[in-house]
N, C-alpha and C positions, 0 to 999 in steps of 0.2 A: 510448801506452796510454790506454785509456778510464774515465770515473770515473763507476760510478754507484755508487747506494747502496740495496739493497732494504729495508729495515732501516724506515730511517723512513719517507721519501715513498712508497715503491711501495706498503707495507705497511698504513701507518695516515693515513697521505692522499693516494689515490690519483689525484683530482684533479690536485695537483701534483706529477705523479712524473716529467717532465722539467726540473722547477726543478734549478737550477744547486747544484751541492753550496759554498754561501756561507750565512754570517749575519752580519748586522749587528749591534753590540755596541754600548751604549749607557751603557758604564760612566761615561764624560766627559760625559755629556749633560744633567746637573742643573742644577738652576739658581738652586743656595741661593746667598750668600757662601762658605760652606764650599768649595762646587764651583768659585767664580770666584778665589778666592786661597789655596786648598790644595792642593785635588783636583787642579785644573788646572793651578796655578803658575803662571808668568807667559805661557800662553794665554786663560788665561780660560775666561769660559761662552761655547760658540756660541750665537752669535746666531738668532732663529728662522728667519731667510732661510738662513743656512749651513743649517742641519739639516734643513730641507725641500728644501734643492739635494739634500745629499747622498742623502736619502733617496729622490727623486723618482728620483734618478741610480740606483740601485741597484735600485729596481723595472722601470724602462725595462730592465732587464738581465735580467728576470724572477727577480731573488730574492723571498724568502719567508717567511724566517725572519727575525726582529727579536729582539733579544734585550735585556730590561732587568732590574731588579729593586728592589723595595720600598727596597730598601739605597742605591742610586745615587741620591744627592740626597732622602733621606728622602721619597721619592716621585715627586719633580718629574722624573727621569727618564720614568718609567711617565705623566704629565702628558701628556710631550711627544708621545710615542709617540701616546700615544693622539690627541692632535689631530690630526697629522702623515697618522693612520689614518685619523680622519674626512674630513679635508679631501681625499687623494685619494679617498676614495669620492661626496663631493661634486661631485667634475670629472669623474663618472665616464671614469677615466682607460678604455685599455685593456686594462692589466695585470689587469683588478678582474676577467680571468673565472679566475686566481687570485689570490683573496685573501691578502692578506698574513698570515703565521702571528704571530700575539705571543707573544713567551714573557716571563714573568715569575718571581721567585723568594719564598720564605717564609724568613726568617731565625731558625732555632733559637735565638733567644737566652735566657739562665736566667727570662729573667721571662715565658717563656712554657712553660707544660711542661700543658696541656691541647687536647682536639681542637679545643673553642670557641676560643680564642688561633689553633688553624692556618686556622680557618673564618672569623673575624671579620679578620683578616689578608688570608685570600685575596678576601672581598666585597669589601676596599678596595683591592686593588689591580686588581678588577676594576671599580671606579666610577671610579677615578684615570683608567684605560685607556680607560672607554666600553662596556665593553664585560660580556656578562650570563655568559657561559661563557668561561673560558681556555682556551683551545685545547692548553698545555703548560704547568703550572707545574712549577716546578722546588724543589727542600728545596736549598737551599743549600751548605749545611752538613750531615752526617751525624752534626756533635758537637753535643752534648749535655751537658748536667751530670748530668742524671738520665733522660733519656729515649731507649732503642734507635733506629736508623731504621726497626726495621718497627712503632712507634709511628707514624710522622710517615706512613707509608705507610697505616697504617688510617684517618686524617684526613683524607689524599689519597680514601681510595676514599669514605668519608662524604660528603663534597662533591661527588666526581662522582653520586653517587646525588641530590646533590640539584639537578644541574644549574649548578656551577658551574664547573667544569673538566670537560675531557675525557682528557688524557691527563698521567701523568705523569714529569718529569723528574726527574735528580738531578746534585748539581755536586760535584766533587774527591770523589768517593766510589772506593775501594780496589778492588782487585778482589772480597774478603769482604765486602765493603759492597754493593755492587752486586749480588753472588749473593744476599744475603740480602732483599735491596729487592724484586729480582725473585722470589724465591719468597713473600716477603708480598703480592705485589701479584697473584701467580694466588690465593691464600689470600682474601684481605680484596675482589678484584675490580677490580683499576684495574692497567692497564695501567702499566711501567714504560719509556719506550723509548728513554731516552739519558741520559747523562751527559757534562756538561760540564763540562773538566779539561785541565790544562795538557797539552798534546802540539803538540810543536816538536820540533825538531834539536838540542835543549839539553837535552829530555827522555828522548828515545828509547832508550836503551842503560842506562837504569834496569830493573832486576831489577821493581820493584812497577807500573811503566807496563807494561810487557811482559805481565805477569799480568794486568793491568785489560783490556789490549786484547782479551787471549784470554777473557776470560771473556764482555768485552763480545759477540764476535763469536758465542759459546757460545749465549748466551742471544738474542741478536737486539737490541740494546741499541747505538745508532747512537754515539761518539762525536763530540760538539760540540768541537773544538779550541780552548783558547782561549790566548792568550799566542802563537798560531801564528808569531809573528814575534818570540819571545823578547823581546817589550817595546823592540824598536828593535835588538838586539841582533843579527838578520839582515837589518840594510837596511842601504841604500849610506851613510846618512846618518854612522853612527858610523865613529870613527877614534881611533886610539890613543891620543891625547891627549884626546878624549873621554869614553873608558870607564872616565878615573881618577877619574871623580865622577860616572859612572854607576850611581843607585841599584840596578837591580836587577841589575845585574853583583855591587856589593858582595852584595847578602844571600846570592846562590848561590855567591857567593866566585869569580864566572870572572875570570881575568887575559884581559888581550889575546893571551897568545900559545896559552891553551886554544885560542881562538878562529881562529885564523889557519888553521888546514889546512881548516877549515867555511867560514869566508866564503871563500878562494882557490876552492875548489869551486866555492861557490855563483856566484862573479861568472867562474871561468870559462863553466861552463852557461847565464849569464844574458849572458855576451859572443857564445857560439857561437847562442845564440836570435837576440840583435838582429842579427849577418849574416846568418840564414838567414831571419828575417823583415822585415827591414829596419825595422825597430823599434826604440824602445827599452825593453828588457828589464829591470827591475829583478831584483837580490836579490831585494829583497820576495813579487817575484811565483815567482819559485824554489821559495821557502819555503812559500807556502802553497800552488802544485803539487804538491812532495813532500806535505804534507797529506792533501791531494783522492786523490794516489797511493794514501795508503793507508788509503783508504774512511772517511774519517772530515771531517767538515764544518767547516772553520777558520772561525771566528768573527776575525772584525777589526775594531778598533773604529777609526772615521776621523775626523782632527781638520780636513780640507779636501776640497775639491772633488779638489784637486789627486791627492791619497791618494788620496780615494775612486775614482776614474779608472785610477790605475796599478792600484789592489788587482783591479777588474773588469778590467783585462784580461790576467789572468791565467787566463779563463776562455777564452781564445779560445786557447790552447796547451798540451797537456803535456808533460811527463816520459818518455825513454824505461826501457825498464825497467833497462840499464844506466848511467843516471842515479840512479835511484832507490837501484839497490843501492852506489855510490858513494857515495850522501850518506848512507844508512844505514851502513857503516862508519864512517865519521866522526864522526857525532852523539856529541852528550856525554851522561851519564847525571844530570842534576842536577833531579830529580826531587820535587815537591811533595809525592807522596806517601810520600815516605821521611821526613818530616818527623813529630818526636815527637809522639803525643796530646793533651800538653799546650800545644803552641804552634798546633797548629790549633783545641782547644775556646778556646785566649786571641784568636785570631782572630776567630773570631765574636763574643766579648762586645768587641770593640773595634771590632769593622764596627756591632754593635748599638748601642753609644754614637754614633756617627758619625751611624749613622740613626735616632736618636734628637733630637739635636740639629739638623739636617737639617729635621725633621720641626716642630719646637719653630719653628725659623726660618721654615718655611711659613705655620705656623698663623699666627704675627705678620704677616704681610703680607709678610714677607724674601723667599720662596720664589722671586720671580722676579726679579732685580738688571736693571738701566736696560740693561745691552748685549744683554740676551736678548729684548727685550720689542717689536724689528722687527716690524713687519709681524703682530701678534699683534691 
């Protein structure tokens, strides 16, 4: 089966509308202490020679979408990006006659609840970046303490009027979230055209994913995937004895034996691939086929060359459609957005701490630690 996507690229950048349904995630890519002994744990920050392999690698493959935000390394993510940006447009590589798309994000947090706070936000993370218009900013967060999301959508259209973005995103937003964003944004004038939101084989079979997807597809509203790989959770790398101190197994509470009729699956399909293309086939790459299957752009964020490699080429095969509906029966429904109101508005005020301090540590001179500072 074939994967395209009219929705975003055909639609609202037509230029690139055989770019490859992929985006690069950039959540690991900061560069405080915070990010080299917590974020990270015992990886650390990539170094700038890794982040510029990897990124270089993933253009050469024609991707386009890059994905960061204000929150990841209290800026220094959105830092990187933007060099990384500049510098291939300096080699004038070949890729550049599509430009690479930036997306970035605004963090609702309580001590912002004016349009100045989403404008003065969105300037800085367009001078972090380089860059004078965002091509996609994204509202993070749709909670609030006191402000609706078609508030943060009227700030979004304010700013594209004045030339600072051009289109806009939204992340873990419900399906009423989403409906409501997109009729403020034909209202107020800015475009809404994707939400980025956990959709994996660990999500799928949730009752409020199902509703988000149809409403997405309703309105024209591209989903960005992200967690597309369940956080390690469908690659070959984990193993029983593993996933007993695997954090994000604990929060959605999966045992290893939820697990086992999905991965057998998945590494059956990922065995019958590498004989029939003499390859080798990850899980990994399974997973985010099913994905791209179903028209929606998995976001992946990569800690090596080595990753970033397997993850593209996954671009070069898919899914038949009795594939697909195989691992769709199986998926699990453990679903982010079933999660109470009040633990996703306590999410934001703790990402907003995070990149707060982050941010505290730049300004000192912390912002860039000795093993990131290669080749800079």
């Amino acid at each position: 089966m074939s994967y395209t996507t009219d929705a975003l690229f055909q639609c609202h950048f037509p230029k690139h509308g055989n770019a490859p349904l992929l985006a690069l995630g950039m959540l690991q890519w900061g560069t405080t202490p915070i990010d080299q002994y917590i974020i990270n744990g015992s990886r650390g920050v990539l170094t700038e020679d890794e982040a510029e392999e990897m990124f270089c690698l993933f253009r050469s493959r024609g991707v386009v979408l890059f994905d960061t935000a204000e929150g990841y390394g209290g800026g220094t993510s959105e830092l990187r990006l933007g060099r990384l940006w500049r510098s291939e447009k300096k080699r004038s590589l070949p890729t550049q006659d599509q430009d690479a798309i930036l997306m970035t994000k605004f963090l609702p947090v309580p001590w912002r609840w004016t349009h100045k706070h989403f404008e003065l936000a969105l300037r800085a993370s367009n001078k972090r970046m380089g860059i004078s218009e965002c091509p996609i900013y994204l509202l993070h967060s749709p909670m609030h303490l006191t402000r609706e999301v078609e508030y943060w959508v009227e700030s979004a259209a304010i700013c594209k009027k004045k030339g600072l973005m051009k289109f806009l995103g939204l992340s873990n937003c419900s399906a009423d979230e989403v409906r409501r964003a997109w009729l403020a944004g034909k209202k107020y004038g800015v475009d809404v055209i994707l939400n980025q939101v956990h959709f994996s084989l660990l999500d799928y079979n949730s009752a409020a994913l199902k509703e988000m997807q149809s409403t997405c597809n309703e309105y024209g509203v591209t989903i960005v995937a992200y967690n597309s790989l369940g956080q390690g959770l469908l690659t070959d790398t984990l193993t029983e004895e593993r996933i007993a101190g695997n954090k994000p197994a604990m929060m959605m509470r999966i045992q290893w034996s939820d697990l086992v009729p999905l991965r057998s699956a998945l590494q059956r399909i990922a065995n019958a691939q590498s004989e029939k293309t003499k390859k080798n086939i990850s899980m990994a790459q399974v997973a985010l086929n099913w994905c791209r299957a179903h028209n929606t752009i998995p976001l992946v964020g990569c800690r090596s060359k080595q990753q970033a490699a397997d993850t593209l080429s996954a671009l070069d095969w898919s899914l038949t459609c009795e594939q697909v509906e195989k691992l769709d029966s199986l998926a699990l429904s453990r679903c982010t957005l079933d999660s109470p109101r009040w633990r996703r508005k306590l999410f934001v005020v703790l990402a907003g701490v995070v990149m707060t301090l982050c941010r505290w540590m730049d300004d000192l001179g912390w912002g860039r630690v000795d093993i990131s500072k290669q080749r800079m």
